[in-house]
C-alpha positions in Angstrom: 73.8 127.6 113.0 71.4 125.9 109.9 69.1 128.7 110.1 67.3 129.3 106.9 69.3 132.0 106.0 72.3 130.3 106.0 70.9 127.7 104.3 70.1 130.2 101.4 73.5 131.5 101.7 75.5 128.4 101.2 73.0 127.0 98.4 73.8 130.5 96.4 77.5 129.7 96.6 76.5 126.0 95.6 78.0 124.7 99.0 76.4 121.4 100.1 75.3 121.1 104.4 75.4 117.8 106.0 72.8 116.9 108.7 69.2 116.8 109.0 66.6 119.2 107.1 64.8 121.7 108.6 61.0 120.8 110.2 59.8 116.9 110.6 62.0 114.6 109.7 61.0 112.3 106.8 59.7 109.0 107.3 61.7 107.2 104.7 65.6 107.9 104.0 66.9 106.6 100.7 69.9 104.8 101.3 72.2 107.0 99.3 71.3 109.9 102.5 72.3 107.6 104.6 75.3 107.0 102.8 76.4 110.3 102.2 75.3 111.2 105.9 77.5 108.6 107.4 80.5 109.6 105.3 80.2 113.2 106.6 79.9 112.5 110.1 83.7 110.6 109.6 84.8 113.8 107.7 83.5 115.8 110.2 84.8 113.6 113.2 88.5 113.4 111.7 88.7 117.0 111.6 87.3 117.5 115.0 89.8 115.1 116.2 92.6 117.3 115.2 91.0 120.1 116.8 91.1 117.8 120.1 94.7 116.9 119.5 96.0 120.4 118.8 94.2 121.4 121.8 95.8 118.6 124.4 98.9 118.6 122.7 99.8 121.5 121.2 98.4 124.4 123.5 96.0 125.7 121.0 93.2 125.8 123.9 96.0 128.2 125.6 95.6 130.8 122.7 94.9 134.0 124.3 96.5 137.0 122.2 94.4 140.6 122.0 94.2 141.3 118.1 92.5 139.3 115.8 95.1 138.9 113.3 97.4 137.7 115.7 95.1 135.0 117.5 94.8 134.3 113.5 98.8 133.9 113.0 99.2 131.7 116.3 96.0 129.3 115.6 97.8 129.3 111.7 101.3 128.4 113.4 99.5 125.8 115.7 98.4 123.8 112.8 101.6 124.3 110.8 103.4 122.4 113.8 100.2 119.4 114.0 101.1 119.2 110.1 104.9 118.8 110.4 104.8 116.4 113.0 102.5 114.5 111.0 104.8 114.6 108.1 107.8 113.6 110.4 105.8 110.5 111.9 105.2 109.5 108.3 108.8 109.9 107.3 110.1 108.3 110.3 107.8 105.5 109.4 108.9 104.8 105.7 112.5 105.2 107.1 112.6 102.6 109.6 110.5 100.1 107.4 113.6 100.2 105.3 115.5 98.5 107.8 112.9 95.9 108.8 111.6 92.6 107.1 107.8 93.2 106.8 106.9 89.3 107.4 108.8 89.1 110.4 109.2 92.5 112.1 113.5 91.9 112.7 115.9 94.2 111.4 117.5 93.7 108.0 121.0 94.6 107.2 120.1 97.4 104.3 122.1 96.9 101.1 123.7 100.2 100.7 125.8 100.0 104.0 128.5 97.1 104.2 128.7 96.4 108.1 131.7 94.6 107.6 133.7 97.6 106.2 132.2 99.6 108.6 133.1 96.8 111.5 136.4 96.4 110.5 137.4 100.2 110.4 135.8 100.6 114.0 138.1 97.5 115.0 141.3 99.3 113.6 140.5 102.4 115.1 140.2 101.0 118.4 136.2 101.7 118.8 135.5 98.4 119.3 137.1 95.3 120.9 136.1 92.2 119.2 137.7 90.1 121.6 135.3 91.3 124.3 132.7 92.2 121.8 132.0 95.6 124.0 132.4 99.1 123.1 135.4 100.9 124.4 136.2 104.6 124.4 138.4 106.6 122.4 141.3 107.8 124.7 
């Protein structure tokens, strides 16, 4: 709530609230307030988005434990797992645009793998058959 004494409260502690002012709005609004108020509402709408998606997709909404401290732990473990998947995704990403040409979007042989090696000792070890070009079980 932006009651007035939370207002006082966070100026004391020098902490800045988005949104509109208390009583009548103004008739004017310098653009930098409107700046400023437009780049809150996409803080605030990221954040709230990952409240959405921890809810839907990680059971947070499901979060029903007795003590305080433990509801604390599980909401704390909730976002630990949103956070790791994220980081996962993002590693997943730079991985795989290793092996593909940005311009075109096909795979590219990486340099630090030599597929004919590797080709040859699956042909000798009777992985592959290159006359049929198939895979074939190891007996």
């Amino acid at each position: 709530d932006r009651t007035r004494e939370n207002r006082n409260w966070c100026k004391e502690r020098g902490i800045r609230i988005s949104g509109p002012k208390l009583g009548r709005p103004p008739k004017n609004v310098s653009e930098e307030e409107k700046k400023q108020a437009h780049s809150d509402e996409c803080f605030r709408n990221a954040i709230e988005g990952k409240f959405g998606q921890a809810k839907r997709r990680f059971s947070l909404n499901l979060v029903m434990t007795k003590l305080p401290e433990t509801s604390i732990t599980s909401i704390a473990i909730t976002f630990l797992v949103v956070n790791l998947c994220k980081l996962l995704r993002q590693f997943l990403s730079l991985f795989l645009s290793l092996f593909t040409n940005n311009r075109t979007g096909k795979l590219i042989k990486p340099p630090f793998i030599n597929f004919d090696y590797t080709l040859n000792n699956f042909h000798v070890l009777k992985l592959i058959d290159l006359s049929e070009n198939s895979w074939s079980k190891v007996a």
